[in-house]
C-alpha positions in Angstrom: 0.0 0.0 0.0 1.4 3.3 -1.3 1.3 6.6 1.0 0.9 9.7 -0.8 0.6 13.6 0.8 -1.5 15.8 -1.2 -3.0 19.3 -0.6 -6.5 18.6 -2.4 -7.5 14.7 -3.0 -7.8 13.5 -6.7 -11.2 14.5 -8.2 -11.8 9.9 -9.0 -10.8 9.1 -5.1 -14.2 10.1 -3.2 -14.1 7.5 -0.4 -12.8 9.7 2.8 -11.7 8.7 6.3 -11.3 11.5 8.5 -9.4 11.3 12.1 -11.5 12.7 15.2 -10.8 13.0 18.9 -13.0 12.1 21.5 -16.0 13.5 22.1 -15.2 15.7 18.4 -17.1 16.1 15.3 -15.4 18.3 12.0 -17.3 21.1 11.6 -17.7 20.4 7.5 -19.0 16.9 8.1 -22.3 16.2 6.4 -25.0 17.4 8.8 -26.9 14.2 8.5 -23.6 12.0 8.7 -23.1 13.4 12.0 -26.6 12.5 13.3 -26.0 8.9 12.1 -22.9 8.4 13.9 -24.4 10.1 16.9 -27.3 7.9 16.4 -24.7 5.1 16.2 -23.3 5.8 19.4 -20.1 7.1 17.7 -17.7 8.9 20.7 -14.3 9.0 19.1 -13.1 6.2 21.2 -9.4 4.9 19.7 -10.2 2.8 16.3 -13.7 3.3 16.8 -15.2 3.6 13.1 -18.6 4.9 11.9 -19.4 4.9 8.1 -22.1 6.5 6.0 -22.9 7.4 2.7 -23.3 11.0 1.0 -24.6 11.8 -2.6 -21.9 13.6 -4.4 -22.9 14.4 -8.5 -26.1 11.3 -8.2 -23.3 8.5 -6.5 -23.5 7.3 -3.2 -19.9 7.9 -2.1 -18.7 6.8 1.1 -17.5 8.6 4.2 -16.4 7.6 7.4 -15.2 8.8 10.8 -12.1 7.2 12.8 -11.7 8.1 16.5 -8.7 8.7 17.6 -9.3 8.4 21.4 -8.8 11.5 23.9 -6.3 14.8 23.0 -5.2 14.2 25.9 -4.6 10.5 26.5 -1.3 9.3 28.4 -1.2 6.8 25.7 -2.2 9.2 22.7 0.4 7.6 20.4 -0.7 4.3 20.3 -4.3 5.3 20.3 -3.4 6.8 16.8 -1.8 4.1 15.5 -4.9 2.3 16.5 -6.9 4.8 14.4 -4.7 4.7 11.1 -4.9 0.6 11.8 -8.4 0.8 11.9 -9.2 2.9 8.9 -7.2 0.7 6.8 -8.8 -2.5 7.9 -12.3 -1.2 7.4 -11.0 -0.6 3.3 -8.4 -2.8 2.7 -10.1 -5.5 1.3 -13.7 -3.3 0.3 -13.3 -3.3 -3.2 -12.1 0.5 -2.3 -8.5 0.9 -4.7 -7.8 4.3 -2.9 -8.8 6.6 0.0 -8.5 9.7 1.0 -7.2 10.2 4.7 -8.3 13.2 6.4 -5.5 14.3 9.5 -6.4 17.9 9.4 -9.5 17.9 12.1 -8.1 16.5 15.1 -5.2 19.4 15.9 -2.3 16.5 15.3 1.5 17.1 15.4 4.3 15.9 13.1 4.7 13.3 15.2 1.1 12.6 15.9 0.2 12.5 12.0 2.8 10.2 11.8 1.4 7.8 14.7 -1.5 7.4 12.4 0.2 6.5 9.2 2.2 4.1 10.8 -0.8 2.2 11.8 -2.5 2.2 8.8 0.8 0.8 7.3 1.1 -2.0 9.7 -2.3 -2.8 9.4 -2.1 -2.9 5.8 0.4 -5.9 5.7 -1.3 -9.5 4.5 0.2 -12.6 3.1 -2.1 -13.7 0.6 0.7 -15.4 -1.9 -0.4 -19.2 -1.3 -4.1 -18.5 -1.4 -5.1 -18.7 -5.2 -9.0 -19.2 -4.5 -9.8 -16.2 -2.6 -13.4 -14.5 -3.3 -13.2 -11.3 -4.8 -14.5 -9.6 -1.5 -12.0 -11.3 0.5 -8.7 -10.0 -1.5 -7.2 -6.4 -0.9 -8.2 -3.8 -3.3 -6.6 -0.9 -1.4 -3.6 0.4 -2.8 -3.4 4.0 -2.5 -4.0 6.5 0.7 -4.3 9.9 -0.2 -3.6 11.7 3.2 -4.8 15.3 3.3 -4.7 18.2 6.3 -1.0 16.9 7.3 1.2 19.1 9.4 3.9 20.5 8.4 6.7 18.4 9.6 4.8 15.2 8.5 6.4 13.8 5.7 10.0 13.8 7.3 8.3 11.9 10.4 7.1 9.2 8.0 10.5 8.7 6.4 11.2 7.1 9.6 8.1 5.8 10.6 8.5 3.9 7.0 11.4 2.5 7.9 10.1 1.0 11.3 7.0 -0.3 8.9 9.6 -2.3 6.8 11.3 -3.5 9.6 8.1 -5.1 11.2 6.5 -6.1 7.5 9.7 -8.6 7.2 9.4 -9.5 10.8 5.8 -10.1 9.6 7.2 -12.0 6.3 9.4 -14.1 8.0 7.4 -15.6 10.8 4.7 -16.5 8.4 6.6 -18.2 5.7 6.0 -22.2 5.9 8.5 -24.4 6.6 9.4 -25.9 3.5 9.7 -22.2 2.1 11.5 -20.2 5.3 14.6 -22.7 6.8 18.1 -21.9 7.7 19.7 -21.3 4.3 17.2 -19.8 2.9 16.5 -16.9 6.2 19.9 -15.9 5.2 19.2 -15.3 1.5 16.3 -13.5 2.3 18.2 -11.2 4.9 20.9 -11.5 1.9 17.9 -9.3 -0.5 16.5 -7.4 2.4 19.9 -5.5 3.3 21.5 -5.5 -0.4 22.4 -1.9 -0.4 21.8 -0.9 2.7 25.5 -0.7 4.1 25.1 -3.1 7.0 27.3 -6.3 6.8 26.6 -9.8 7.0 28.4 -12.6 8.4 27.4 -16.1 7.8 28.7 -19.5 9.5 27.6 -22.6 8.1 28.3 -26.2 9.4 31.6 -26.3 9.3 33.0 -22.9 10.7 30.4 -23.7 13.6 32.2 -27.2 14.1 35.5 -25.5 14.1 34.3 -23.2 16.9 32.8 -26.0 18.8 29.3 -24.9 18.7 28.4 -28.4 20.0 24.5 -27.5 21.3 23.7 -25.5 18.4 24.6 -28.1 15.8 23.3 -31.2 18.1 19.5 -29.4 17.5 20.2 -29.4 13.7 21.7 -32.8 13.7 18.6 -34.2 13.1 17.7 -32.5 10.0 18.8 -32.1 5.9 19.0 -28.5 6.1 22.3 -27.4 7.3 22.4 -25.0 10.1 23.5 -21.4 10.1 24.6 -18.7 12.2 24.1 -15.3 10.7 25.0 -11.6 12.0 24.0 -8.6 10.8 26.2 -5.8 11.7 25.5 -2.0 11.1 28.4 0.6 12.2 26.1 3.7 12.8 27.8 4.9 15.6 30.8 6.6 17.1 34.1 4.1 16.3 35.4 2.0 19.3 31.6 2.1 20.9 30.8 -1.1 22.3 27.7 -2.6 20.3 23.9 -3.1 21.4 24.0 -6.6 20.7 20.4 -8.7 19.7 20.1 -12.4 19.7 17.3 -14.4 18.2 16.3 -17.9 18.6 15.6 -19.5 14.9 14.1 -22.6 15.2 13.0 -22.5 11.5 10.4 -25.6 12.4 10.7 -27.7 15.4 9.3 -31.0 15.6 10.7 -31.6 19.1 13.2 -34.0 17.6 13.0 -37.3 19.5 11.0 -35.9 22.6 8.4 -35.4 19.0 5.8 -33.1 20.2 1.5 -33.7 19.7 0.7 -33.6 16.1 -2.7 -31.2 16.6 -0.8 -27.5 17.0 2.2 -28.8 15.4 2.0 -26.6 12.3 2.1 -23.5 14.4 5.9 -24.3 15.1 6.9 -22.8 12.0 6.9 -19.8 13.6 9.2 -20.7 16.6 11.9 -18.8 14.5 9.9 -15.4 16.0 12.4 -14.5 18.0 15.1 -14.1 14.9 12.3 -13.0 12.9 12.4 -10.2 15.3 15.9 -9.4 15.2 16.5 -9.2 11.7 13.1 -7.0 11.2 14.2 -4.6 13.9 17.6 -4.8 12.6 16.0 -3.6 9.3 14.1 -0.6 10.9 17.7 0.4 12.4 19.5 0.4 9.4 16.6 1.4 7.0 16.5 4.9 8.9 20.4 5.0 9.5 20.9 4.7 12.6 23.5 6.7 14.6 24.5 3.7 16.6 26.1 0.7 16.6 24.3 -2.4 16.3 24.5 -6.4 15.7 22.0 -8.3 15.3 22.8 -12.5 15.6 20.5 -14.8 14.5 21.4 -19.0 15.4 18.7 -20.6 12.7 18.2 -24.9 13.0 15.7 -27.3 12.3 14.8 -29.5 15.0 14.0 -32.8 13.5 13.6 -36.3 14.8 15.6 -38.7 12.2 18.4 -41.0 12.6 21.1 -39.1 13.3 18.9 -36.7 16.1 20.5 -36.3 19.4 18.9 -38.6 22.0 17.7 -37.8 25.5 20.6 -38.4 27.8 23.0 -37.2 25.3 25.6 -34.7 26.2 26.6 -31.9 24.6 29.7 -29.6 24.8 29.0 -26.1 23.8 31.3 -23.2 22.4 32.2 -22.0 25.9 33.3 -25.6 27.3 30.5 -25.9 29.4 28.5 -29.3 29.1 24.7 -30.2 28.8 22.6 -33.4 29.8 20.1 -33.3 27.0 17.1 -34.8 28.7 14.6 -33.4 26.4 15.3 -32.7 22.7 12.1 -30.4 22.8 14.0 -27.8 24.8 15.9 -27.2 22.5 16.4 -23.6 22.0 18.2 -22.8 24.7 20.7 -25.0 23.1 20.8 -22.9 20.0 21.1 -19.7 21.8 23.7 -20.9 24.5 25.8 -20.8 21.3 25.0 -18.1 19.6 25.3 -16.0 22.8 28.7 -17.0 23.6 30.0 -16.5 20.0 28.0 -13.0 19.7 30.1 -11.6 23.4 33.1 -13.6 21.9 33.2 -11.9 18.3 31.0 -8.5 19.1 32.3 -7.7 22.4 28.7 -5.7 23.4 27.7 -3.5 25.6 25.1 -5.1 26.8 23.4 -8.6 24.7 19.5 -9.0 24.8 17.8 -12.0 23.4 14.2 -13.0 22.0 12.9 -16.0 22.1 9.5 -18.2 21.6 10.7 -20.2 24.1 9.0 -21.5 26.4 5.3 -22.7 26.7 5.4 -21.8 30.3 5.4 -18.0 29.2 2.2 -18.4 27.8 1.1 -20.1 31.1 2.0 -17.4 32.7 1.3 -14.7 30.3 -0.8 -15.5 28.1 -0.7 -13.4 25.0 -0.7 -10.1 26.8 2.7 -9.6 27.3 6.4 -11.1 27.0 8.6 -12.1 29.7 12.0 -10.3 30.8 14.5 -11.9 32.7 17.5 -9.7 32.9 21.0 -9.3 35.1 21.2 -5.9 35.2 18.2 -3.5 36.5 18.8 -0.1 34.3 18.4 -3.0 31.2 15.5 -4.4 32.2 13.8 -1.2 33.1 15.2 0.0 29.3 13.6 -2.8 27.7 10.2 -2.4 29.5 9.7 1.6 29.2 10.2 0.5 24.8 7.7 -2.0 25.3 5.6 0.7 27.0 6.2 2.9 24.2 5.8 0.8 21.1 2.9 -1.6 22.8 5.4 -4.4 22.7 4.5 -4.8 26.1 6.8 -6.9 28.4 6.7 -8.0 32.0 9.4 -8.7 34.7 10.3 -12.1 35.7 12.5 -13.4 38.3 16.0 -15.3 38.4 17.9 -16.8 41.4 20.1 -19.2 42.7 17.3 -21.2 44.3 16.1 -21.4 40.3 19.6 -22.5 39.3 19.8 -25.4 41.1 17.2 -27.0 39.4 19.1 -27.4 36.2 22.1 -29.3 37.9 23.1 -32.7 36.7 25.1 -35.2 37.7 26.8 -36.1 35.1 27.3 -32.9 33.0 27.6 -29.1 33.8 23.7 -28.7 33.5 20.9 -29.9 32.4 18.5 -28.9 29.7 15.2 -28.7 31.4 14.8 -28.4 35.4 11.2 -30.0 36.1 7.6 -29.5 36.0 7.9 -26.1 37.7 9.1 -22.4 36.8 9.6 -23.6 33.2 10.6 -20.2 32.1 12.8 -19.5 35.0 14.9 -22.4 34.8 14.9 -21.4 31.1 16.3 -18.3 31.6 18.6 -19.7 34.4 20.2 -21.9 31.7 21.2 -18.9 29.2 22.2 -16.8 32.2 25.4 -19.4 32.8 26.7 -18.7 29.2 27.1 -14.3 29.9 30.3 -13.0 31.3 30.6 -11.5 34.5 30.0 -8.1 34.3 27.9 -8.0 30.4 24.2 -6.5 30.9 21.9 -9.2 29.2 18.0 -9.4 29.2 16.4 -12.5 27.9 12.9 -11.8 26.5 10.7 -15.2 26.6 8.0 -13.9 23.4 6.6 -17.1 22.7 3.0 -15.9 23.3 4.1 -12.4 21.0 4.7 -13.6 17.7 1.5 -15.0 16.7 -2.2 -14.2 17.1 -5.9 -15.9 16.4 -7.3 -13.1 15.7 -6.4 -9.3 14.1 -5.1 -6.7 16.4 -5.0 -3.0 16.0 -1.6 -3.5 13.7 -1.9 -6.8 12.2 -4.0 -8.8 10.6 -4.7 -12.7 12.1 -1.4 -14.9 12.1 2.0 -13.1 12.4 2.3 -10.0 15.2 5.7 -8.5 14.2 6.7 -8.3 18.1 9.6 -7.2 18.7 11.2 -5.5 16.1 9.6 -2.4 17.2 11.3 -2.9 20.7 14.4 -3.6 19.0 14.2 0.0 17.0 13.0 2.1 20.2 15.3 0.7 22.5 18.0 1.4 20.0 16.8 4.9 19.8 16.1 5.3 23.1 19.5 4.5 24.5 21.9 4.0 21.6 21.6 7.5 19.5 
C-alpha cells in the first residue's frame, strides 16, 4: 500500500476517512452524517469507526469517521496508531483501490500525524501469496491513501516511521513463511535481499565454521535434519568508532518437531513460527538500518531445524558447547536454549557488546504465565530491564518482569554434565532463563525476552491482521533509539 501527501484529493478518489478525537465532530461533516454516527453511538473512542454514505454528482460515495481516542490521552500515540490501523482495515479489502485520509480535524503534530500513518501501514500488511482461491470480496483492493490536512513536519516523520514499517512487515514476512519455504539457508538469502544496499554487513557461519568453533548444542539441535544450520550476523556501524555494540540475539528454530522428545501432532503446524524471536531481530535490525541509525548495532541470529531422524541427538545425550561448558540433554524439545547458549557466547566472543538481549519463543510456560498479553523479561542488570520495559511501553510491545535466582539454578544441575536442559515441571521459564544466564560473562548486561505468546495471534489486532504480530522489532528500534543514539 502506497502513502501519498497531497494538498486537495484527486477528483476519482471520493471514499474519505477523516481522524477525530474524542467527544469531536469536523465542523464540514455532512450534517446528517453526524446525526447517524451520533445515532450510532459514535464517541471518538481509539479505532472506533462509523461509516455512511453521501450523494456527491447522483453517486453514493462513502465517508467515514475514525476516533482517535482523547487529546489528551497518556497513551495518545498508540491510540493513533490504533486509528490509522483501523481505517485501513475497514478498506483494505472493500473493493475500495484508494482513499483519501483526512489528519487535518483532530489538531495533530508531526509526530502525531505520523502515529497514524504508521498504523495504517502495519495494518495494511497481509500474506495472501499461497491463497489462489480467494473470493473477490475477500482479496485487498486498497492500494493507495491519499492523506490530506498533514502538518507540516509530517512527511519527514514518515520517512522514519516507514522504515520501522519495513522493519516489522519482514518481521511479519518471515514468521509467516512455511517451513518448506523459510529454513536456515534460505532466512539468510532473504536477509541477503533485504539489506543488499543498505551498508550493514553480513556474516554467515555454516556447518563447518560452527564445528570449528565448537558450537556443540547449536549443531546437536540441527543434527537431526537435511538443512544445514546457520549462524548469521548482521552488523550496522552507525555509531561513534570504538563504541561497544547493542548486541540482539534471536532464537531460529525455522520448524521444530521436538526432535525425538516429538511433540502432539494437533498444534504442530504452528511451530513454524518458533523462529519469532530471529524474525524479530533481523526485522528490527532492518528498521535500524533502514533509517540509518547513529548507533552501533549487531543483530545475531542461530537458525536450525529441529527434527527427529536417525542421526537426532537422543535424551541423555551430552553436549559440549562453544564455551566448554556441558549439557545433559534430557529433552530434545528444549531445545532452543541450546541454540542460543551458542550463539550467545559467540556473539560476546566476536562483538564484544555493551550489553546482549535476546528473544525467544521459548517457552510454553510464558504463555502459562502470560498469556498473549505480554512477554517475559529476565534480565541481570536493572537499568536493562527497566530500558527494555519503558520500549515496550512505548511501542505496545509490552513486556513483564520475571525473576532469576540461585534457588532457580539449582534446578538445572546434573550429575553427570555441567547442566541440564530442562529443570522440572515447575518455573519452566525460569529455569529457562537460568540456563542462558550461565553462558554471559561477569559483568555483560543481558536481558532475555521469553515472546513465545508475541509472535502469533488468532485473531487481528489493531496493527496486524490474524497470524503473524511483528513483536519485537519495534522494541528492537526504540530501545535502540532510546539509548543508543
Amino acid at each position: 500500500m502506497q502513502i501519498v501527501f497531497t494538498q486537495t484529493p484527486p477528483a476519482q478518489t471520493a471514499t474519505a476517512a477523516t481522524i477525530v478525537n474524542q467527544g469531536e465532530t469536523p465542523a464540514g461533516f455532512d450534517p446528517v452524517l453526524a446525526e447517524g454516527a451520533k445515532a450510532s453511538r459514535f464517541k471518538g473512542t481509539a479505532g472506533q469507526v462509523f461509516e455512511g454514505f453521501v450523494g456527491v454528482d447522483g453517486k453514493a460515495v462513502r465517508a467515514a469517521l475514525v476516533g482517535a481516542g482523547e487529546a489528551s490521552a497518556d497513551n495518545r500515540r498508540l491510540n493513533l496508531e490504533r486509528a490509522g490501523g483501523a481505517a485501513i482495515a475497514k478498506y483494505l479489502r472493500s473493493g475500495e483501490e484508494a482513499i483519501v485520509l483526512d489528519l487535518g480535524e483532530a489538531g495533530l503534530s508531526a509526530e502525531d500525524a505520523g502515529a497514524v500513518l504508521l498504523g495504517a501501514k502495519l495494518r495494511s500488511w497481509a500474506h495472501d501469496e499461497y491463497r489462489t482461491k480467494l473470493a473477490a470480496d475477500k482479496k485487498i483492493t486498497l492500494k493507495t491513501v491519499h492523506v490530506v490536512g498533514a502538518p507540516e513536519g509530517t512527511e519527514a516523520d514518515w520517512e522514519r516511521s516507514a522504515a520501522i514499517a519495513r522493519g516489522v512487515e519482514f518481521t511479519k514476512k518471515l514468521v509467516t513463511e512455511p517451513a518448506n519455504i523459510l529454513h536456515p539457508q534460505s532466512f539468510v538469502e532473504l536477509c541477503k535481499e533485504a539489506f543488499a544496499g543498505t551498508g550493514a554487513e553480513l556474516i554467515v557461519l555454516g556447518e563447518a565454521e560452527m564445528t570449528e568453533l565448537g558450537m556443540g548444542a547449536l549443531l546437536g539441535v540441527g543434527q537431526g535434519s537435511r538443512r544445514e544450520s546457520q549462524m548469521l550476523a548482521i552488523r550496522w556501524n552507525g555509531g561513534k568508532e570504538g563504541d561497544k555494540p547493542s548486541v540482539f540475539v534471536g532464537k531460529g528454530v525455522t520448524f521444530d518437531t521436538g526432535g525425538i522428545s516429538i511433540k502432539p501432532a494437533p498444534g504442530m503446524e504452528d511451530m513454524k513460527w518458533d523462529m519469532g524471536g530471529a524474525g524479530a531481530v533481523a526485522g528490527g535490525m532492518l528498521a535500524v538500518v533502514s533509517r540509518k541509525a547513529k548507533a552501533n548495532v549487531v543483530g545475531v541470529m542461530g537458525l536450525v531445524e529441529n527434527m527427529p531422524d536417525g542421526n537426532a541427538i537422543r535424551p541423555g545425550d551430552v553436549l559440549t558447547t562453544m564455551s566448554g561448558q556441558t549439557v545433559e540433554v534430557l529433552n530434545t524439545d528444549a531445545e532452543g536454549r541450546l541454540v542460543l547458549c551458542d550463539a550467545l557466547h559467540w556473539a560476546q566472543e566476536t562483538f564484544d557488546p555493551a550489553h546482549i538481549i535476546d528473544f525467544a519463543t521459548l517457552t510454553g510456560a510464558m504463555m502459562v504465565a502470560l498469556g498473549n498479553e505480554y512477554g517475559g523479561i529476565f534480565a541481570n542488570d536493572d537499568a536493562l530491564a527497566d530500558k527494555m520495559l519503558s520500549a515496550g511501553k512505548t511501542t505496545d510491545d509490552k513486556l513483564w518482569r520475571m525473576p532469576l535466582g540461585p534457588a532457580y539454578d539449582k534446578l538445572i544441575n546434573s550429575p553427570i554434565a555441567d547442566m541440564k536442559n530442562i529443570g522440572g515441571r515447575w518455573a519452566g521459564s525460569i529455569t529457562a532463563a537460568q540456563f542462558l544466564q550461565r553462558f554471559i560473562k561477569k559483568g555483560t548486561p543481558w536481558a532475555h525476552c521469553d515472546i513465545a505468546g508475541m509472535v502469533w495471534s488468532d485473531k487481528p489486532g489493531a496493527t496486524h491482521e490474524k497470524g503473524a504480530t511483528g513483536y519485537g522489532a519495534r522494541l528492537i528500534d526504540q530501545f535502540v533509539a532510546d539509548n543508543a543514539e
